[in-house]
TIMILUM-100340 format. One record per residue (C-alpha): x, z, y; residue in one letter. Coordinates in steps of 0.05 Angstrom, whole numbers, padded with zeros to 5 digits, always signed. Example, Ala and Ser with C-alpha at 12.3 -4.5 7.8 and 13.67 -1.06 7.14 Angstrom:
<nodes>
+00246+00156-00090a;+00273+00143-00021s;
</nodes>
This chain:
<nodes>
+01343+00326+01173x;+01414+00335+01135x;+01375+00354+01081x;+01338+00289+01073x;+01397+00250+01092x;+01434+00284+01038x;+01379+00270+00991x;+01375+00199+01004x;+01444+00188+00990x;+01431+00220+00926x;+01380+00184+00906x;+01421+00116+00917x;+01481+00136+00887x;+01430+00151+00826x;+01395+00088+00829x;+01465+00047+00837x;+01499+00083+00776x;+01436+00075+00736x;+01443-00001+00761x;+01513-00008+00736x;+01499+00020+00667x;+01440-00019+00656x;+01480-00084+00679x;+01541-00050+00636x;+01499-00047+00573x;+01465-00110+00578x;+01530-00138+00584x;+01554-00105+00522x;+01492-00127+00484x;+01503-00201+00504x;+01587-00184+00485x;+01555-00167+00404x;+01500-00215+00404x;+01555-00269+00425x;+01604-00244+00370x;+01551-00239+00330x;+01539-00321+00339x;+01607-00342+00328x;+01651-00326+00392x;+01660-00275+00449x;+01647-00297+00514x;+01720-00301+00546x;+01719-00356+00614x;+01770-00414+00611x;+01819-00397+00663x;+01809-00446+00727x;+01882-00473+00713x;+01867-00487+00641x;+01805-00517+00651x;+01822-00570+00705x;+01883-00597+00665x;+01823-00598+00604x;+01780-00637+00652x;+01843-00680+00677x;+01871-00688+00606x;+01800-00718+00585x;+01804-00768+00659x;+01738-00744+00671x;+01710-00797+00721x;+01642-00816+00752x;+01622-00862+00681x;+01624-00783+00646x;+01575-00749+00617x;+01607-00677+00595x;+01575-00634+00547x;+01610-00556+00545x;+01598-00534+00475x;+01596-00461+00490x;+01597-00470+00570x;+01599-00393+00589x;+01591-00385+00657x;+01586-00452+00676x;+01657-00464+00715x;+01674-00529+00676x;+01608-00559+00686x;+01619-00552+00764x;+01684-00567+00766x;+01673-00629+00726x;+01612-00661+00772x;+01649-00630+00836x;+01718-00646+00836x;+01728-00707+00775x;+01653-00748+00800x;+01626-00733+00741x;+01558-00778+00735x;+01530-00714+00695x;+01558-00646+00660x;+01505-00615+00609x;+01526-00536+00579x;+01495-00499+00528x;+01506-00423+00514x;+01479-00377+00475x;+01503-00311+00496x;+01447-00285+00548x;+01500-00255+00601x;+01540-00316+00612x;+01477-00369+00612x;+01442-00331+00674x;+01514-00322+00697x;+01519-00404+00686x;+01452-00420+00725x;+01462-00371+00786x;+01529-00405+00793x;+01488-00483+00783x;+01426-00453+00831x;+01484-00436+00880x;+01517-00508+00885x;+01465-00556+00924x;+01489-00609+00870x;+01462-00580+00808x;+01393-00583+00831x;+01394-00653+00829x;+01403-00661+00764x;+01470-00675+00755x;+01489-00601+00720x;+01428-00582+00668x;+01446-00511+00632x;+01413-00502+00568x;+01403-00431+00521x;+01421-00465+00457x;+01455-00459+00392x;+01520-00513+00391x;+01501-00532+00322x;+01427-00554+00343x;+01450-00589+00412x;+01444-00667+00403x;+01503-00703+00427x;+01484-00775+00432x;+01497-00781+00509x;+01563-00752+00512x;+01625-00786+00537x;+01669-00731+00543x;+01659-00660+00503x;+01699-00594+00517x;+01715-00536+00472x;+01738-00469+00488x;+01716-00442+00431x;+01755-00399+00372x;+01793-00426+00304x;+01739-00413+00258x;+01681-00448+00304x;+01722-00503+00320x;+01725-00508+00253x;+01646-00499+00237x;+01635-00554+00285x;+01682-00602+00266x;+01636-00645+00216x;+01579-00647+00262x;+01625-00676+00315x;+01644-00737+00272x;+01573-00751+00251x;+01537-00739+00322x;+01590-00773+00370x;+01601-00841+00390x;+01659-00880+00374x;+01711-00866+00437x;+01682-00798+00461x;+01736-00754+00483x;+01741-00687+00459x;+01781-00631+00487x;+01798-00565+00460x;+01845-00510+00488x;+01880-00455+00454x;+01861-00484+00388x;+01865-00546+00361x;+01817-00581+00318x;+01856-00581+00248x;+01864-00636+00202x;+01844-00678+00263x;+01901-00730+00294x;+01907-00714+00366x;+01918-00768+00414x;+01955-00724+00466x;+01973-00652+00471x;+01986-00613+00533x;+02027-00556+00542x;+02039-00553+00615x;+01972-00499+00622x;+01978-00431+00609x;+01961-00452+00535x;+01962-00520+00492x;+01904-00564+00505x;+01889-00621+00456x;+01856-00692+00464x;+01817-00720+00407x;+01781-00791+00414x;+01723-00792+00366x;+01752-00858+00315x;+01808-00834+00263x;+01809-00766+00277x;+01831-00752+00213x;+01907-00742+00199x;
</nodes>
């Protein structure tokens, strides 16, 4: 009987270290795959995000699109705590995207319709219904995106970026309050 007991235990501590490495190296796969697409998946810090979410006055009028929404915290946060009427993400990077909808299938509010997660490319997303966009994204796909931002938004749309800003583009208000600058941008004279 100690024998089989013994056994057992083996056999689960197999199965749950053979668990953890598969998780571990599908995790690493998504980590190159997302470097590979422009930008490692790193989440915005909670603090950092609200004052994004604040800095934009996200409200119940908002639609917010998250260019690069990783695990899904600023969609949640935006349709949970600011009203907002809807919060749309897209991500690329496999790991953080099934991270993002576990976290949406979790929160009774996402299922009705008010958080939609999509597995897409930034640069093929169409931005006509946004009222609000956030970036947390690096310097050199901030800059990538930049031109498709002026010709897809709306006149008035609020963009927010943290970390980096958007250069050559005028802010309207900076922030430095968080645990690093955030940056306002309103989609009409953006350049400096």
């Amino acid at each position: 009987m100690i024998f089989l007991t013994v056994l057992f235990l083996f056999v689960l501590i197999i199965l749950a270290v053979t668990a953890i490495d598969a998780f571990l190296v599908i995790r690493f796969l998504s980590d190159i795959y997302s470097d590979f697409k422009g930008a490692p998946f790193v989440p915005v810090p909670y603090g950092v995000g609200r004052k994004m979410l604040e800095l934009a006055g996200v409200g119940p009028d908002d639609v917010l699109f998250d260019l690069g929404c990783g695990d899904g915290r600023l969609l949640l946060m935006a349709v949970r705590d600011f009203g907002a009427r809807r919060a749309v993400g897209y991500e690329v990077s496999p790991f953080p995207y099934l991270k993002a909808l576990l976290r949406a299938m979790l929160w009774k509010k996402a299922r009705n319709g008010r958080i939609k997660i999509y597995r897409r490319d930034l640069f093929s997303v169409d931005l006509d219904q946004a009222t609000v966009v956030v970036l947390y994204l690096t310097e050199k796909l901030l800059e990538r995106l930049k031109i498709k931002l002026q010709k897809e938004l709306k006149p008035g749309v609020r963009i927010v970026t943290a970390r980096y800003p958007i250069n050559g583009w005028r802010e309207e208000e900076k922030d430095n309050s968080a645990q690093f600058p955030i940056w306002l941008y309103r989609n009409r004279n953006l350049e400096k």
